[in-house]
PQR file of N, CA, C, O and H, with PARSE charges and radii, in Angstrom:
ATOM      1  N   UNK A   1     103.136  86.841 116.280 -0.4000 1.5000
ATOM      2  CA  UNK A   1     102.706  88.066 115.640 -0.0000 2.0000
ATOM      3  C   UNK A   1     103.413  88.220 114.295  0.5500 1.7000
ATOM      4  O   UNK A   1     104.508  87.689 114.106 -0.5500 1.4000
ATOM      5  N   UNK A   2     102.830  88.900 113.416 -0.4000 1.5000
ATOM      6  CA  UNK A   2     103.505  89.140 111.833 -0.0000 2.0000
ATOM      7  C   UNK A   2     103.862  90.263 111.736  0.5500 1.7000
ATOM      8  O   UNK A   2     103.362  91.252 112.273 -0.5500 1.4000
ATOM      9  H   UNK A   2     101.940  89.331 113.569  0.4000 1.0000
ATOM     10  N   UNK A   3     105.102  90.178 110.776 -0.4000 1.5000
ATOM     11  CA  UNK A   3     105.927  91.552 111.181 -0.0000 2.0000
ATOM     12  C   UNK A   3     105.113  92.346 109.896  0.5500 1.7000
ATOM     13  O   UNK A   3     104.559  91.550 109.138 -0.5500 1.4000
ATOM     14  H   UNK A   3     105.507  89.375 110.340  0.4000 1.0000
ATOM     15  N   UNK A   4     104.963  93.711 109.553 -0.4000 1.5000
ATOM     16  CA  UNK A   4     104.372  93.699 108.502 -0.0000 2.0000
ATOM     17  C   UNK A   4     104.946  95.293 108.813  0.5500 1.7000
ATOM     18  O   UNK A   4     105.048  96.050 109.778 -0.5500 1.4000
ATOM     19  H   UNK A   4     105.413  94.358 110.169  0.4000 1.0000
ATOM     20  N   UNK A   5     105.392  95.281 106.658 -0.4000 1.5000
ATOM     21  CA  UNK A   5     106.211  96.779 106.694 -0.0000 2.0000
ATOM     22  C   UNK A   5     104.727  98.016 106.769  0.5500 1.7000
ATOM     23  O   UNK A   5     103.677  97.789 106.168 -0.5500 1.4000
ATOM     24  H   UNK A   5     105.309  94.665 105.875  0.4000 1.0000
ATOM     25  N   UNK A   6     104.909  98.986 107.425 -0.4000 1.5000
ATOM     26  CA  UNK A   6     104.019 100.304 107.441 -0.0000 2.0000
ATOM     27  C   UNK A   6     103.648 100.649 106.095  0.5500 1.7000
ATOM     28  O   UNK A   6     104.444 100.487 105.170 -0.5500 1.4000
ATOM     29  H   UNK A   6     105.762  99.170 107.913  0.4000 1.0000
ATOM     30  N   UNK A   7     102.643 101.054 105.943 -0.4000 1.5000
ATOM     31  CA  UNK A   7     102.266 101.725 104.160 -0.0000 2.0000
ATOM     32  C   UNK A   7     103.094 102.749 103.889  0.5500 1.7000
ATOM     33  O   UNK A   7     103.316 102.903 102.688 -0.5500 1.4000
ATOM     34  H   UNK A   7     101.996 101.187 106.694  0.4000 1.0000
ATOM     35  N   UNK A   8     103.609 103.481 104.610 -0.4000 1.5000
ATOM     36  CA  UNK A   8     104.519 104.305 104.208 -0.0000 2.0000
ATOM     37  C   UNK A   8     105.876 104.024 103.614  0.5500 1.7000
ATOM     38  O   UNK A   8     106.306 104.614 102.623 -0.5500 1.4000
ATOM     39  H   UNK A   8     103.429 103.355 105.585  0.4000 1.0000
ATOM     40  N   UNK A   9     106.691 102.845 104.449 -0.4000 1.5000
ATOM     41  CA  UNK A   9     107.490 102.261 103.494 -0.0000 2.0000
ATOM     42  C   UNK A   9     107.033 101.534 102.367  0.5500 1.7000
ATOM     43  O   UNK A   9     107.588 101.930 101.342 -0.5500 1.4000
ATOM     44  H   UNK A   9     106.341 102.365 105.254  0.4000 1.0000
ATOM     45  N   UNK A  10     106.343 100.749 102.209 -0.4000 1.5000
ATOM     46  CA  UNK A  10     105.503  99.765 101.312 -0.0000 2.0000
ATOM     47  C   UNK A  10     105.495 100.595  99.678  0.5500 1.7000
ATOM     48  O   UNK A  10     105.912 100.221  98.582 -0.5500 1.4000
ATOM     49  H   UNK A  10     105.893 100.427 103.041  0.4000 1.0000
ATOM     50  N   UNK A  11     104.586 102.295 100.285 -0.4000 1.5000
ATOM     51  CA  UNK A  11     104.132 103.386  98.906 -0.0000 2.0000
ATOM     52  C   UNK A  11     105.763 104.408  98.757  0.5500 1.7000
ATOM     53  O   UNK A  11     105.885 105.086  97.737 -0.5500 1.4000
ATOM     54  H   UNK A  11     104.247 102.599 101.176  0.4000 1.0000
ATOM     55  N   UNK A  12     106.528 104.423  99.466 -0.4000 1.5000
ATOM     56  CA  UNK A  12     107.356 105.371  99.806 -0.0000 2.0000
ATOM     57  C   UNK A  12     108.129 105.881  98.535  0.5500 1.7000
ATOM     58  O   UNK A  12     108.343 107.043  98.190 -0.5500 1.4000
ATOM     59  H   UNK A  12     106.428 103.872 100.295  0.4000 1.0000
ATOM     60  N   UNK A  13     108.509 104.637  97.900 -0.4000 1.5000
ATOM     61  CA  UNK A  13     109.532 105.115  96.237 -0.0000 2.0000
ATOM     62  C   UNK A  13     108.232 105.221  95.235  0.5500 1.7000
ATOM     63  O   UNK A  13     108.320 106.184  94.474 -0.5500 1.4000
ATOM     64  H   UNK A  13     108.335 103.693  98.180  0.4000 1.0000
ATOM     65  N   UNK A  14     106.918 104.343  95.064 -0.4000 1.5000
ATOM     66  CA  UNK A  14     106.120 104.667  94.178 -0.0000 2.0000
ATOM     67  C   UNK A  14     105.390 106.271  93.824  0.5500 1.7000
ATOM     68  O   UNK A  14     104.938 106.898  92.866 -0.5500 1.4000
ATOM     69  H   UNK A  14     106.846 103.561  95.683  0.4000 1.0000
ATOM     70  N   UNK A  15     105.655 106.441  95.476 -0.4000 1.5000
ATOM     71  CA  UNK A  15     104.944 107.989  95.467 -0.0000 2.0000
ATOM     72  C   UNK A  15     106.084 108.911  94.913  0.5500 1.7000
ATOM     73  O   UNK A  15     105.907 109.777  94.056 -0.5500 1.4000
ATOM     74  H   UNK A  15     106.022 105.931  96.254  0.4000 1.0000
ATOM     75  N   UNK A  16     107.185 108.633  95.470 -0.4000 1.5000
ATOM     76  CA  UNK A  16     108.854 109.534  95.255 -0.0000 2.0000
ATOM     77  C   UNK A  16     108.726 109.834  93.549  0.5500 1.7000
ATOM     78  O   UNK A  16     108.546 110.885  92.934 -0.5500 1.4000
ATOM     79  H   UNK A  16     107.329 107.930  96.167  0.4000 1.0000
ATOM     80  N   UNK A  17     108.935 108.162  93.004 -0.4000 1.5000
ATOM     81  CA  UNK A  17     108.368 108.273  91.187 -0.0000 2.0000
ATOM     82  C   UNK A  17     107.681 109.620  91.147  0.5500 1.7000
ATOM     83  O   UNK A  17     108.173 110.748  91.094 -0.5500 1.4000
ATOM     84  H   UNK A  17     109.081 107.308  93.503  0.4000 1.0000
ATOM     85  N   UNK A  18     106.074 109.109  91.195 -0.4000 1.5000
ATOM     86  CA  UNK A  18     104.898 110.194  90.638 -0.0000 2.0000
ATOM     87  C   UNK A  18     105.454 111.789  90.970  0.5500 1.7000
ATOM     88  O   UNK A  18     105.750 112.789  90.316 -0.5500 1.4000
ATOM     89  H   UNK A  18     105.675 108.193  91.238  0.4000 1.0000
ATOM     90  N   UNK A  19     105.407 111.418  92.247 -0.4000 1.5000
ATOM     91  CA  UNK A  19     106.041 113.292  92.502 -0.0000 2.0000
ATOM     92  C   UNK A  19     107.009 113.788  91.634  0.5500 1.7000
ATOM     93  O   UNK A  19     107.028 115.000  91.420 -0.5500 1.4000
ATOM     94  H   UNK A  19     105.166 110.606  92.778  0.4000 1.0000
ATOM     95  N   UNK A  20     107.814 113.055  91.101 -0.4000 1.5000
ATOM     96  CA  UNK A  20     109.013 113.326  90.127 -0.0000 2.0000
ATOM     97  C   UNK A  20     108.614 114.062  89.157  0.5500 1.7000
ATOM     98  O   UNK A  20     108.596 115.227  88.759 -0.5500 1.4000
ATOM     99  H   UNK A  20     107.799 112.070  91.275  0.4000 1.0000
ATOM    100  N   UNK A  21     108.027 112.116  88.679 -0.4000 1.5000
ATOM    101  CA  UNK A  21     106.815 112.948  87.044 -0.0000 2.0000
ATOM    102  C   UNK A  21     106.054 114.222  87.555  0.5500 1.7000
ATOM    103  O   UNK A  21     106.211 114.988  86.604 -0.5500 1.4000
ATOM    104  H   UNK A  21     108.042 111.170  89.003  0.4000 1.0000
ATOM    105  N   UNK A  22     105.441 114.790  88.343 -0.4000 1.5000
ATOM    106  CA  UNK A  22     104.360 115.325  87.966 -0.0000 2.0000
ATOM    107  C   UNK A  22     105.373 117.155  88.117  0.5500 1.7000
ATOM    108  O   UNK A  22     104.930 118.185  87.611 -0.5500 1.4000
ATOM    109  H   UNK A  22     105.314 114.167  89.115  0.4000 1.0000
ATOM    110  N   UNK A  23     106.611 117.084  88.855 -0.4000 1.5000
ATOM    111  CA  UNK A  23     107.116 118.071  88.639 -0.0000 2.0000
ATOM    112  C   UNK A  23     108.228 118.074  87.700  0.5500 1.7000
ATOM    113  O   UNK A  23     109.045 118.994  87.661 -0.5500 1.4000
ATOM    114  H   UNK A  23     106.971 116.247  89.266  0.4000 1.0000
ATOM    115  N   UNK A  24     108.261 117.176  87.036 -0.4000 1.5000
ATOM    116  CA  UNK A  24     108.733 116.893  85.291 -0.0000 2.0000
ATOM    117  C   UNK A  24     108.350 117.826  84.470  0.5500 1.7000
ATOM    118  O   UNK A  24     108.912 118.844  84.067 -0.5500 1.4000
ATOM    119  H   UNK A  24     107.597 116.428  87.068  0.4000 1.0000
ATOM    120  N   UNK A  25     106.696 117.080  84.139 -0.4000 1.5000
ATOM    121  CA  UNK A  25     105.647 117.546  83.185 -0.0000 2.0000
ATOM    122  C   UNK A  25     105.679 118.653  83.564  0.5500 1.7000
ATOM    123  O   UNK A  25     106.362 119.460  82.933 -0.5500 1.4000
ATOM    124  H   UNK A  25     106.239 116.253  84.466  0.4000 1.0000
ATOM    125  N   UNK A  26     104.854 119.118  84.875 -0.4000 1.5000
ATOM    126  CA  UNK A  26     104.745 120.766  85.075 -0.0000 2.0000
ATOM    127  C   UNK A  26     106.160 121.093  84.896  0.5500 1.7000
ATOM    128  O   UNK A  26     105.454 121.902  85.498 -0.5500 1.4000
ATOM    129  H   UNK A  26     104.300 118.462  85.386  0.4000 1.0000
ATOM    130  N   UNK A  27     107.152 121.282  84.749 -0.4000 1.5000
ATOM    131  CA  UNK A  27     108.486 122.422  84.143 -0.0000 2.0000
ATOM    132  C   UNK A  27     108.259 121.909  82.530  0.5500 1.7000
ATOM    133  O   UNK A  27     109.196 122.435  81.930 -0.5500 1.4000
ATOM    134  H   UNK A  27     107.726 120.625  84.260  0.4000 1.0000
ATOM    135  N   UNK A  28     107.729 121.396  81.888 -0.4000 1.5000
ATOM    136  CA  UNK A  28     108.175 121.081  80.434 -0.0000 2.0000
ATOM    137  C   UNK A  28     107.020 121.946  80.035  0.5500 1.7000
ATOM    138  O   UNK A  28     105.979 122.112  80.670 -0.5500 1.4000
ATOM    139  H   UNK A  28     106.968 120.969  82.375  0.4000 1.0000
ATOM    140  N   UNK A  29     107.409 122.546  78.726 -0.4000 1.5000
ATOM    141  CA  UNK A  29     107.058 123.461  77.892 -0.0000 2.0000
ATOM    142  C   UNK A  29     106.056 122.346  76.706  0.5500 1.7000
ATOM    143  O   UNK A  29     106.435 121.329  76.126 -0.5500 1.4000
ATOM    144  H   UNK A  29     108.255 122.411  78.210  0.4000 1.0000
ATOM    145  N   UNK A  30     104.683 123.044  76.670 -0.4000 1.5000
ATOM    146  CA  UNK A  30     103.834 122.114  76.046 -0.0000 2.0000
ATOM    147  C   UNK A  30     103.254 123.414  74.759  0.5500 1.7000
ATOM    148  O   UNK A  30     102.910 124.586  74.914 -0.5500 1.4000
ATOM    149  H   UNK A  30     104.375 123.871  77.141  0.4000 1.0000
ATOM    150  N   UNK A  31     103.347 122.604  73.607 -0.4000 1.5000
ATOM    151  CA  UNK A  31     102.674 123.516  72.179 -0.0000 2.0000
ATOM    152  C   UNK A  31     101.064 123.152  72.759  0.5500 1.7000
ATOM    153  O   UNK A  31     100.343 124.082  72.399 -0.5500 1.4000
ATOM    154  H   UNK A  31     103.626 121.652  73.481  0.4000 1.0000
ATOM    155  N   UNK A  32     100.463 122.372  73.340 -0.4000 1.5000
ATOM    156  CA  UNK A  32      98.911 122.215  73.685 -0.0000 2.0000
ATOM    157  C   UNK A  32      99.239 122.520  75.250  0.5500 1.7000
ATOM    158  O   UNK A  32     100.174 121.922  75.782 -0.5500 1.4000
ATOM    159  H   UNK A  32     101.049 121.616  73.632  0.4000 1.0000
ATOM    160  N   UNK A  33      98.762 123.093  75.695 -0.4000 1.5000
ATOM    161  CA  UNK A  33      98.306 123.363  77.300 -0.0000 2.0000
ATOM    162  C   UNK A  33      97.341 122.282  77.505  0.5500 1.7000
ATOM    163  O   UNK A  33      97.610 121.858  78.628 -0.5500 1.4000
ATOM    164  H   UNK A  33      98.003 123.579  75.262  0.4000 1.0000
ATOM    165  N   UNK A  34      96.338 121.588  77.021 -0.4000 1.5000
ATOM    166  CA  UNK A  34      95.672 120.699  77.300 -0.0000 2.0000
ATOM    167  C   UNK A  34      96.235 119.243  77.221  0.5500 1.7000
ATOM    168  O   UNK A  34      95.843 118.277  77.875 -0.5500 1.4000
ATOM    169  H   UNK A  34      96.120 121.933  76.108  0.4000 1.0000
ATOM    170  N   UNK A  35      97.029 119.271  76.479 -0.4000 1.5000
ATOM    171  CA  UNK A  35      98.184 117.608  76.410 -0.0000 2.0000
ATOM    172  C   UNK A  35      98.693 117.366  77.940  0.5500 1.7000
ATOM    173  O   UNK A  35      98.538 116.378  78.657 -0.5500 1.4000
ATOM    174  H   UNK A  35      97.348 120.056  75.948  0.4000 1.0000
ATOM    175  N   UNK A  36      99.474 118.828  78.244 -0.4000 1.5000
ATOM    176  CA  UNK A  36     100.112 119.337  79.637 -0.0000 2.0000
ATOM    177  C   UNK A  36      98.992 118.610  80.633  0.5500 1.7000
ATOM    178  O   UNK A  36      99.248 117.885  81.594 -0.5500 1.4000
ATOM    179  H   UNK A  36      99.600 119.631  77.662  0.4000 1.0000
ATOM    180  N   UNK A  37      97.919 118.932  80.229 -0.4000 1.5000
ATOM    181  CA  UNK A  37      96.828 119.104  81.631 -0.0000 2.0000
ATOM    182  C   UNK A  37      96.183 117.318  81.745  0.5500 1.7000
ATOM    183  O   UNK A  37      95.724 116.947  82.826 -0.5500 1.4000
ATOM    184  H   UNK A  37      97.711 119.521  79.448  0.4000 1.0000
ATOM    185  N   UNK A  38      96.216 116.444  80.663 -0.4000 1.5000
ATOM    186  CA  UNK A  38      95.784 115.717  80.712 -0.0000 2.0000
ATOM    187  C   UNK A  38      96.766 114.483  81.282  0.5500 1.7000
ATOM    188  O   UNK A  38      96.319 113.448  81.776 -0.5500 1.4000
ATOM    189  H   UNK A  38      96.589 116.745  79.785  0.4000 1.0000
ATOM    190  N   UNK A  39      98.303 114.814  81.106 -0.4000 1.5000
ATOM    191  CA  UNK A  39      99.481 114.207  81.606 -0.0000 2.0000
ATOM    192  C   UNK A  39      99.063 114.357  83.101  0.5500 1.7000
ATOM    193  O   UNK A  39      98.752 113.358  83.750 -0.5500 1.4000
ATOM    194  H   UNK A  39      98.667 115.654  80.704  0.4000 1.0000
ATOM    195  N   UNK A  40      99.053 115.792  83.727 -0.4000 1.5000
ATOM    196  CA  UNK A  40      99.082 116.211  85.133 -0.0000 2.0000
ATOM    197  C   UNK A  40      98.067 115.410  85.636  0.5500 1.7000
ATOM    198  O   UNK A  40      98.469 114.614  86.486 -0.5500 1.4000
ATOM    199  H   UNK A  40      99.305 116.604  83.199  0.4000 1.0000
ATOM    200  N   UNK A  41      96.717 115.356  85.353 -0.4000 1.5000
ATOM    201  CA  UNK A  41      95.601 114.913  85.762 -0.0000 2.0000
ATOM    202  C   UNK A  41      95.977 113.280  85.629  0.5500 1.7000
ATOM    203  O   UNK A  41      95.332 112.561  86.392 -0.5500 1.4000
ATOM    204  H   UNK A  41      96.391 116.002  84.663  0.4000 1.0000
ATOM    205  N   UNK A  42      96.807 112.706  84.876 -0.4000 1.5000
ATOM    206  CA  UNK A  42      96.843 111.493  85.123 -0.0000 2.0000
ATOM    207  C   UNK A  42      97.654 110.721  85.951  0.5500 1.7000
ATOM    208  O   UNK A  42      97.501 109.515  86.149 -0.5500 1.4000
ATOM    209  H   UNK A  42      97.331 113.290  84.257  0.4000 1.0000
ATOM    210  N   UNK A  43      98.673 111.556  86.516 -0.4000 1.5000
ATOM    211  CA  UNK A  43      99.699 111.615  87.372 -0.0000 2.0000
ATOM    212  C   UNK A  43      99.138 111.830  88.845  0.5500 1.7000
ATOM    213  O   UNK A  43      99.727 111.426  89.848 -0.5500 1.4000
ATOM    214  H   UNK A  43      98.797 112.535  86.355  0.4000 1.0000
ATOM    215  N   UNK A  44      97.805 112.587  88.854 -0.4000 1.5000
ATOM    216  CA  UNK A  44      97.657 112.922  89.724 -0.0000 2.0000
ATOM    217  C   UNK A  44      96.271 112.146  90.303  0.5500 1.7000
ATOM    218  O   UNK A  44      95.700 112.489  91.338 -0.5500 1.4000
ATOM    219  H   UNK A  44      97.327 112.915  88.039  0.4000 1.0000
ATOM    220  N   UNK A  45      95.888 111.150  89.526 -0.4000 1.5000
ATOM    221  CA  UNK A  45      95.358 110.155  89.773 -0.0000 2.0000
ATOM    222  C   UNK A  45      95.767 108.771  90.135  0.5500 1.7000
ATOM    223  O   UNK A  45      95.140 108.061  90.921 -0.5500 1.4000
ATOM    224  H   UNK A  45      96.352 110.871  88.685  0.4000 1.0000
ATOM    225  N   UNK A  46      96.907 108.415  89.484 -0.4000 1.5000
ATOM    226  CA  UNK A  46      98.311 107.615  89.971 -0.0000 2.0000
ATOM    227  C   UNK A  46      98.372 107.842  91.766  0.5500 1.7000
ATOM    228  O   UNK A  46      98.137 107.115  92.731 -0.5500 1.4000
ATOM    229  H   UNK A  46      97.416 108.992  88.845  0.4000 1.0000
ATOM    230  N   UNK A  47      98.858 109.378  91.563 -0.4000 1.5000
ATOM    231  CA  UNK A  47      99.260 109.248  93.145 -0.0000 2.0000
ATOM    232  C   UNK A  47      98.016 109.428  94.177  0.5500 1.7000
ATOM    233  O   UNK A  47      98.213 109.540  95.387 -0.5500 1.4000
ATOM    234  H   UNK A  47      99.049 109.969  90.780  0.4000 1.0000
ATOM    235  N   UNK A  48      96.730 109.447  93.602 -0.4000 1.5000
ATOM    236  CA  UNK A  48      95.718 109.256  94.560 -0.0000 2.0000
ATOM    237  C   UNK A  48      95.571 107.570  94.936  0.5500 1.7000
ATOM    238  O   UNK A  48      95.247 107.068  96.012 -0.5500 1.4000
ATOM    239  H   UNK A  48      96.570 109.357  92.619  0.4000 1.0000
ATOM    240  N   UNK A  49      95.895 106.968  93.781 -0.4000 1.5000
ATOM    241  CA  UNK A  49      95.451 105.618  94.109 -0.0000 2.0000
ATOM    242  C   UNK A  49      96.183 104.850  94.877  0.5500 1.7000
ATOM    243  O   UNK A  49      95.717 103.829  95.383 -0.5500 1.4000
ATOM    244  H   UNK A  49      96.159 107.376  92.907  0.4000 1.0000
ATOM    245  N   UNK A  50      97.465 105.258  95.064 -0.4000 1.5000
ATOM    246  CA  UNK A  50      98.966 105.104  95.619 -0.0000 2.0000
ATOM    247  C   UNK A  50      98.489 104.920  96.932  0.5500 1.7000
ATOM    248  O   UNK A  50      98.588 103.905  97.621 -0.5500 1.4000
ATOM    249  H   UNK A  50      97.844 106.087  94.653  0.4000 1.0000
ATOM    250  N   UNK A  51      97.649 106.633  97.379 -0.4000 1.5000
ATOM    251  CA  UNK A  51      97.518 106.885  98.520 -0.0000 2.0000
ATOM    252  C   UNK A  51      96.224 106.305  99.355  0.5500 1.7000
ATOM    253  O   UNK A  51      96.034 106.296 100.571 -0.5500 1.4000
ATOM    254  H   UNK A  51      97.568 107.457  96.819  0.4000 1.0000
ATOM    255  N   UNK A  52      95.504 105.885  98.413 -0.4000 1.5000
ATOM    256  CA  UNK A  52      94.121 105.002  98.840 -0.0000 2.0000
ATOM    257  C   UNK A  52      94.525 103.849  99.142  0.5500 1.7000
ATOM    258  O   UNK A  52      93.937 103.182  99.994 -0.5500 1.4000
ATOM    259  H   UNK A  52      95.658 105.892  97.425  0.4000 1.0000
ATOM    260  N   UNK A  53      95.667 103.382  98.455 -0.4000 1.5000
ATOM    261  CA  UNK A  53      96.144 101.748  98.842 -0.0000 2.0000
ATOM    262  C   UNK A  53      96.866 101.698 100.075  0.5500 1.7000
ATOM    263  O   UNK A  53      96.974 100.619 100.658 -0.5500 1.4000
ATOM    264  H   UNK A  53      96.144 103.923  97.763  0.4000 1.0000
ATOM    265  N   UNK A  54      97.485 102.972 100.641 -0.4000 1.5000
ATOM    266  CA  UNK A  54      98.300 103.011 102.178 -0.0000 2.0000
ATOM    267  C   UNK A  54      97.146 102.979 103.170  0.5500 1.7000
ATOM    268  O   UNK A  54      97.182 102.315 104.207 -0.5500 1.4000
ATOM    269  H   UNK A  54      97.397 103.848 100.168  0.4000 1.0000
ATOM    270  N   UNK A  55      96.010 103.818 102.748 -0.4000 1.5000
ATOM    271  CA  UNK A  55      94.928 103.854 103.118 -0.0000 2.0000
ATOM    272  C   UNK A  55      94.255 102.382 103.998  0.5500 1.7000
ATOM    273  O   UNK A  55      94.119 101.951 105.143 -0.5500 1.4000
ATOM    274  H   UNK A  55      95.981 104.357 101.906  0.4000 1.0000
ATOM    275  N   UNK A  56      94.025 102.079 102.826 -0.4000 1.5000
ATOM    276  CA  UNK A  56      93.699 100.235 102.688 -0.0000 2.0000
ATOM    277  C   UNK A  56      94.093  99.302 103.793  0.5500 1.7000
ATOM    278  O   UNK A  56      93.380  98.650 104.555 -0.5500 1.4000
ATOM    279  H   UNK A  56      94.135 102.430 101.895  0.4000 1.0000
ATOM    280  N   UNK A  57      95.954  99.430 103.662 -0.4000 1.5000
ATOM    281  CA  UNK A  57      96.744  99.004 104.102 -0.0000 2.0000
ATOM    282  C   UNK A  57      96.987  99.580 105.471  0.5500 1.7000
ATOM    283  O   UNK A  57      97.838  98.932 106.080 -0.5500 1.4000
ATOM    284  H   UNK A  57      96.534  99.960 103.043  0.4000 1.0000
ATOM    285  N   UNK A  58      96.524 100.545 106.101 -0.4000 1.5000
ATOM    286  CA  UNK A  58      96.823 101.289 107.359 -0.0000 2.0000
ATOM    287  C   UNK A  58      95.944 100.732 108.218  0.5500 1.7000
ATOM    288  O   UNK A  58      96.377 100.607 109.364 -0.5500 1.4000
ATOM    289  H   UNK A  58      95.833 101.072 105.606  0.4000 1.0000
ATOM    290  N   UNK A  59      94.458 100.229 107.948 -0.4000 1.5000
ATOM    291  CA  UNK A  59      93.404 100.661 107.632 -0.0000 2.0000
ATOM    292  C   UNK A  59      93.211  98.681 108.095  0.5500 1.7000
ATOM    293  O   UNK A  59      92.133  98.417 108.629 -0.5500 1.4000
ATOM    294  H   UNK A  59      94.107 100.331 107.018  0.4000 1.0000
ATOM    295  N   UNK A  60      93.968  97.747 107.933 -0.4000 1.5000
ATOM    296  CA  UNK A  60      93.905  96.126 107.858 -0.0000 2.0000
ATOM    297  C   UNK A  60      94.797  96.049 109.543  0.5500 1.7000
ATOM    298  O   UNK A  60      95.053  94.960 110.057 -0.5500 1.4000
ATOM    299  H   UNK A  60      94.844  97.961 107.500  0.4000 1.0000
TER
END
């Protein structure tokens, strides 16, 4: 049998990262509110894809 790490360890620090950033950006003070929003939204597509790949991986 193959030992194989859980998706949760596998995504565990990549997700830790994003969550960081995304409560980074949201406390930082933005002259565009839309700069703000386009950071968040991209962060928050990061950690969807993160979570589609545990997905994947749960999922095999």
């Amino acid at each position: 049998m193959e030992s194989i790490k859980p998706p949760k360890r596998i995504i565990k620090k990549p997700l830790k990262n994003v969550n960081k950033a995304i409560i980074e950006i949201a406390e930082m003070k933005f002259k565009n509110i839309e700069e703000k929003e386009e950071k968040l939204d991209a962060l928050v597509f990061l950690k969807n894809q993160i979570l589609r790949k545990a997905d994947k991986l749960e999922k095999k």
